[in-house]
Legacy VTK file of the C-alpha trace (Angstrom):
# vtk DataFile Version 3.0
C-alpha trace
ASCII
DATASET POLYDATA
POINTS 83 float
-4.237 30.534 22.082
-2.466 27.788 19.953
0.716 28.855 18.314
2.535 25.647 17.593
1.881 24.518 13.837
2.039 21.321 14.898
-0.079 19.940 18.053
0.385 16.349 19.753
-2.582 15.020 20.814
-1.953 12.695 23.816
-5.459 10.122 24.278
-5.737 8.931 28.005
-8.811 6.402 29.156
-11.848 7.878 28.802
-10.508 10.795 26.167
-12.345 10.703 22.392
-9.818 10.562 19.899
-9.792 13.457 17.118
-10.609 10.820 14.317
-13.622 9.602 16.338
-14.589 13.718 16.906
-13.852 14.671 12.853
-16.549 11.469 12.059
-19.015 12.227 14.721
-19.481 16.241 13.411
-19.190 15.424 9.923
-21.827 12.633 10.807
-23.738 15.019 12.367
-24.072 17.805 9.864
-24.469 14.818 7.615
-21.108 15.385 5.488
-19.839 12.942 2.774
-15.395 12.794 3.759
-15.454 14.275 0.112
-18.123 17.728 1.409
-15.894 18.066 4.893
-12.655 18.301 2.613
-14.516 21.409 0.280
-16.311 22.682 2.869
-12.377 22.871 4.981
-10.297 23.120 1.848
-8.216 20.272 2.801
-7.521 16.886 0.997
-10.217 13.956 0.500
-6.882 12.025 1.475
-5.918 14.367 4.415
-9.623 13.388 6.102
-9.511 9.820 5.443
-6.091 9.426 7.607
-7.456 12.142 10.048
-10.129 9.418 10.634
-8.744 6.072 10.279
-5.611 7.374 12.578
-3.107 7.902 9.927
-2.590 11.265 11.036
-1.966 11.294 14.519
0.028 15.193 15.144
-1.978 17.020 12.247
-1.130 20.669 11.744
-2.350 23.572 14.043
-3.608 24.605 9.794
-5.750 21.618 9.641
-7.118 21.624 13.021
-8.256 25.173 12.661
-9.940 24.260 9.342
-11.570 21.719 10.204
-12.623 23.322 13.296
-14.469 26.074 11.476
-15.886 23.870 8.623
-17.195 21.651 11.427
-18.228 24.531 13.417
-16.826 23.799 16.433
-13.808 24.579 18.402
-10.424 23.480 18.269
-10.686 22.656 21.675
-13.903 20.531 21.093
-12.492 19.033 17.762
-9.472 17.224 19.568
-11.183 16.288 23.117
-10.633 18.406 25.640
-14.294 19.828 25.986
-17.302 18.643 25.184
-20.414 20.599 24.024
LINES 1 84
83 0 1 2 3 4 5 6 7 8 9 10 11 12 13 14 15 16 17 18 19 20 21 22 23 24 25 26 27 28 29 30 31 32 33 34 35 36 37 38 39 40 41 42 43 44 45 46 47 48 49 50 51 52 53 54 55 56 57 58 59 60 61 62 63 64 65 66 67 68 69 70 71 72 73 74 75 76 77 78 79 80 81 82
């Protein structure tokens, strides 16, 4: 169970990164940046640096809304399983 509010997601070789993970479900569930931020109740702005790496240690919050908006889980979301 994650209890930090803030998580630090270390990439090694081979790893997907979170942004690549937040663009390939929204992709997939064919979401606009703009629908995934609704659908997660986050900012438009919050999902654009999730994705182009301007966030890099998003909050345990975030992660867990975009998690369920992308219906997936957090684990999933930031690399460390794949389904």
């Amino acid at each position: 169970m994650y209890t930090n509010t803030t998580i630090f997601i270390q990439v090694s070789q081979g790893e997907i990164m979170l942004s690549d993970n937040i663009r390939k479900y929204r992709n997939k569930l064919k979401l606009t940046q703009e629908a995934l931020a609704r659908k997660a109740d986050i900012s438009y702005n919050t999902i654009i640096k999730l994705e182009s790496r301007g966030i890099t240690d998003p909050r345990m919050r975030t992660l867990k809304k975009l998690a369920s908006a992308l219906g997936v889980s957090i684990d999933e979301l930031v690399g460390k399983s794949e389904t």
